[in-house]
N, C-alpha and C positions, 0 to 999 in steps of 0.2 A: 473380576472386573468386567468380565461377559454383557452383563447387565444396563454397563452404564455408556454403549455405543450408538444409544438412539438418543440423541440430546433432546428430540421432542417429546421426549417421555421420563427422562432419567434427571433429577435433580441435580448429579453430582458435578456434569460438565458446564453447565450451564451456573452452577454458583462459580464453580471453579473461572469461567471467562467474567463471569461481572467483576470477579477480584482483579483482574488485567484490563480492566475498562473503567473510563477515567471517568470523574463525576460530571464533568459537563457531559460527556454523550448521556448517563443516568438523566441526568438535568431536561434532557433535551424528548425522552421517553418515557411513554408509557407500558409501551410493550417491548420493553428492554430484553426480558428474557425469550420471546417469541422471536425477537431479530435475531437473537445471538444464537438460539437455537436455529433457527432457518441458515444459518449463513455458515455454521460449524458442519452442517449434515453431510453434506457431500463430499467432504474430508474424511467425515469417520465411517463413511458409506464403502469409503477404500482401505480403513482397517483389516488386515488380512486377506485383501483381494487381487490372491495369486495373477489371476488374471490379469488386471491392472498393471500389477509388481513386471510380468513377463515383457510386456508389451513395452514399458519403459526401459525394461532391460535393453530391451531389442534394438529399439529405436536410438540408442545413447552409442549401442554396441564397445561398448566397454568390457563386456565378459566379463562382470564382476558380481558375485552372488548369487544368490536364487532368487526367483522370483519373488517369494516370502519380503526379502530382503530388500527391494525394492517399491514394497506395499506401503502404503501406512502402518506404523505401530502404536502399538499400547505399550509401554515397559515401564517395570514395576521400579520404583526408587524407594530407595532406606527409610524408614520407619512407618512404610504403610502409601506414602506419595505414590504416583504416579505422576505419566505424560503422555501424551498421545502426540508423535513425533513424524516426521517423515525428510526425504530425501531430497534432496534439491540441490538446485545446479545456479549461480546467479546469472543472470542473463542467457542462460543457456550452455554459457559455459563451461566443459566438464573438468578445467583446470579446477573450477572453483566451486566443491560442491559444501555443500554446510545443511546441517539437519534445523528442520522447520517445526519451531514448538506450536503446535496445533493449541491444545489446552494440558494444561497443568493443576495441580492440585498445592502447590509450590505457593509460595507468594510470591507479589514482585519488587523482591528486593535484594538486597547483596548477599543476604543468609539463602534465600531460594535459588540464584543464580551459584552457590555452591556446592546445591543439592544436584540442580539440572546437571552439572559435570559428568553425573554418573550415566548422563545417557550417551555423549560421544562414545564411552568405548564400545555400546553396542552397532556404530556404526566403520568398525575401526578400517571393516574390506574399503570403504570407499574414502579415507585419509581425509576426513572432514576438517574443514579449518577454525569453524566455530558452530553456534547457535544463531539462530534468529527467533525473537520474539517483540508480541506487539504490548508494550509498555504502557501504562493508565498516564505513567507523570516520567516523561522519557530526562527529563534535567535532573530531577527527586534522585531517578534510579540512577545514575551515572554518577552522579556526586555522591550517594551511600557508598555504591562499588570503589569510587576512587580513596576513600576516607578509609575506607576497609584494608586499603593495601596491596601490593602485590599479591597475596594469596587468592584475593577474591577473584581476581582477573580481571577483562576490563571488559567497558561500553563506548558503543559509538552510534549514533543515528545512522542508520539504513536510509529509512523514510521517515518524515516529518506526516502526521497527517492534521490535515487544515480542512476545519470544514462551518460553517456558519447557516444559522439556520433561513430559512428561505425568503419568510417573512420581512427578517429583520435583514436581509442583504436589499431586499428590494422597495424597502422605506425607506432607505440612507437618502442623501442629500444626491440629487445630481452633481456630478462633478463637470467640470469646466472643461468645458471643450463637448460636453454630451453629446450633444447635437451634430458633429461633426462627425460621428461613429453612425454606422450601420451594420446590422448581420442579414445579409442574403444568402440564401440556398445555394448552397453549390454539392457538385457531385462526388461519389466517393474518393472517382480515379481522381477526379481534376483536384480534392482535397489535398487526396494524399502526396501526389505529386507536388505541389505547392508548398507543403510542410517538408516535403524531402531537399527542397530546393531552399526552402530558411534554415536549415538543422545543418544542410551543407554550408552555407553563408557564416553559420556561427561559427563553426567550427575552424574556420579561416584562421580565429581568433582565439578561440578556445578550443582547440583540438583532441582534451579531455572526454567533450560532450560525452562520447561516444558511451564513455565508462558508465554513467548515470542521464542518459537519456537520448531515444531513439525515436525516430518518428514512426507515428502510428501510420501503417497500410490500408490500402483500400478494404480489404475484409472487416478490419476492425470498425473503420470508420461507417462501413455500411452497417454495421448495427446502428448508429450514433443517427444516419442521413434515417432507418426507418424507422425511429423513435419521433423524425421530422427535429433535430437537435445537431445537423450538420451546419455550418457556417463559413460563408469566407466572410471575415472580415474588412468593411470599406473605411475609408477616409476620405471625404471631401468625396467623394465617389470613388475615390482611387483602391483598387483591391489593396491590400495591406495586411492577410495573413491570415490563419484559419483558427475555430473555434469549435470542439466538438466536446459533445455531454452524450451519455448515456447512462440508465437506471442501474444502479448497483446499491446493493444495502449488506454491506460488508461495516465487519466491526463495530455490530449492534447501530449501524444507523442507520437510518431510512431516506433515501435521495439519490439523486445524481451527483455522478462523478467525472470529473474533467477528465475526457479523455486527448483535449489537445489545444492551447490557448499557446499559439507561436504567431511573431509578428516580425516581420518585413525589419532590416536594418533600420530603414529610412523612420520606421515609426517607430522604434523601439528608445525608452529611455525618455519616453513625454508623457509619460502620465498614463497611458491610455490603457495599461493592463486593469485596473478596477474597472473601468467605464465597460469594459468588454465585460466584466465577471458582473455587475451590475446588472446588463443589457440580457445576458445567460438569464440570472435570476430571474427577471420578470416573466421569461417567456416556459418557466414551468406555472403548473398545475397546483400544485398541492402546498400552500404557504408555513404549515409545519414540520416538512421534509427539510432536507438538509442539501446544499450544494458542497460536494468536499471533491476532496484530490490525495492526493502523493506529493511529496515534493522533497529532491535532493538535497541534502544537507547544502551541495555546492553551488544550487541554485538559488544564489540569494535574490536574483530578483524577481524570480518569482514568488518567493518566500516576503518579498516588500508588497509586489501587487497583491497577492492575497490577502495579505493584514492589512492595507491598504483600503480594499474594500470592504473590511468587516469579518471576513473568514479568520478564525481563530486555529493554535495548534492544541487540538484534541486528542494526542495521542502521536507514539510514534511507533517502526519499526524497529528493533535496536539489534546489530551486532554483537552478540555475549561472550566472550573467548576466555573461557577459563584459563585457569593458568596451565602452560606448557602447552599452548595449539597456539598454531600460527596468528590468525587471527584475521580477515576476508582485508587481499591490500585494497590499496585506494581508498 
């Protein structure tokens, strides 16, 4: 299978991810296989690369494996399958490490999710607790796996992905109150510190946050401010919370990705999350591109703003725990 680790050149990975890619992102592309190729490469570019493997080793310091073992892999599954798999940690976590299905040859469904089992045992040094993979129809796969039985093991949404194309977010209807919104410039520190100081305010309340969802840092956000896609948030003039995008084309699609839509108590719960996502849309470039995001299962309301404005779920991250593994808590 030497062969098939340059996706821009190898047929196999790249049908292999359009099979785990739902038909609206299809729907939404013409160069479907060029994205999924661009956006798989630098995954499979760490396939066997000691180098890499060492360096995480290091960094985790766990003393667990060889470097090999902390690479990306390719490992072969029963009757010809394959997976190109790797090691991860969620949130950095090293209580909670779970192997990351890159691309598979598998399908996605409760017969493929009982093929994938056979790759936990090759990760057995690091006591993995499940799978993650990104699902075309994450409701479809979760109700095949639950019908199937305890054998199959189970599913749970990781991540929701929501994304709506650019066009059509910024032809909708103005919403009420439109006018009352503004997005000004603001800087990364003053960003970030802003969103540290609402993520702390939530958590007053929901003290969970923490689990599924962290505020983004000044580093991250100065990609966001030099793409000129940094935002605070106003109200009637009144600052009211920050708003950042940047270019990412992950999971075959082509666009920006919300890297931070949080809002002040005082505005929070009036409507105004579309009007923000709205306001986002217009001020890209490219009206066939896509605006999407991530989004926690636990966060419904941001899961409301988003359908709210027209962003659709395109897809998800899902949790896979065959049976006899713990299974990622929370």
């Amino acid at each position: 299978m030497d062969d098939i680790l340059d996706a821009s050149t190898s047929a196999p990975i790249v049908d292999a991810a359009e099979r785990w890619t739902s038909d609206r992102i299809r729907s939404w592309s013409v160069t479907l296989r060029e994205n999924l190729a661009a956006w798989l490469q630098p995954n499979l570019d760490l396939v066997g690369d000691a180098e890499w493997g060492a360096i995480g080793r290091q960094m985790t310091g766990l003393g667990v494996g060889e470097p090999l073992d902390w690479a990306n892999r390719r490992i072969k599954l029963a009757d010809g399958e394959w997976a190109i798999t790797g090691i991860r940690f969620r949130g950095g976590d090293l209580a909670k490490p779970f192997v990351d299905v890159i691309a598979t040859s598998l399908p996605p469904s409760a017969e493929g999710l009982g093929l994938l089992a056979e790759i936990l045992p090759h990760y057995a040094d690091f006591a993995p607790l499940c799978l993650r993979a990104n699902a075309p129809d994450p409701v479809g796969l979760i109700s095949a796996i639950d019908r199937a039985g305890p054998a199959a093991g189970h599913a749970a949404v990781d991540l929701w992905i929501v994304a709506g194309r650019i066009r059509d977010l910024s032809a909708r209807e103005p919403a009420a109150g439109e006018a009352r919104v503004a997005l000004e410039k603001i800087s990364p520190d003053a960003a970030a510190a802003r969103a540290a100081e609402i993520y702390a305010e939530i958590a007053n309340s929901r003290p969970d946050i923490a689990e599924w969802a962290i505020p983004e840092d000044a580093e991250s956000l100065s990609e966001c401010a030099e793409e000129g896609l940094l935002f605070e948030v106003r109200v009637d003039g009144v600052p009211a919370g920050v708003a950042a995008l940047a270019r990412d084309d992950s999971f075959g699609l082509r666009g920006w990705c919300v890297h931070e839509i949080c809002l002040d108590s005082e505005h929070r719960g009036r409507g105004l999350g579309p009007v923000v996502l709205r306001q986002l849309a217009g001020r890209l470039p490219t009206a066939n591109d896509v605006l999407w995001g991530h989004i926690h299962p636990d966060n419904q309301a941001s899961l409301r703003n988003a359908l709210a404005a027209g962003r659709e779920i395109v897809g998800a991250q899902l949790w896979l725990t065959p049976e006899g593994y713990p299974g990622m808590p929370g």
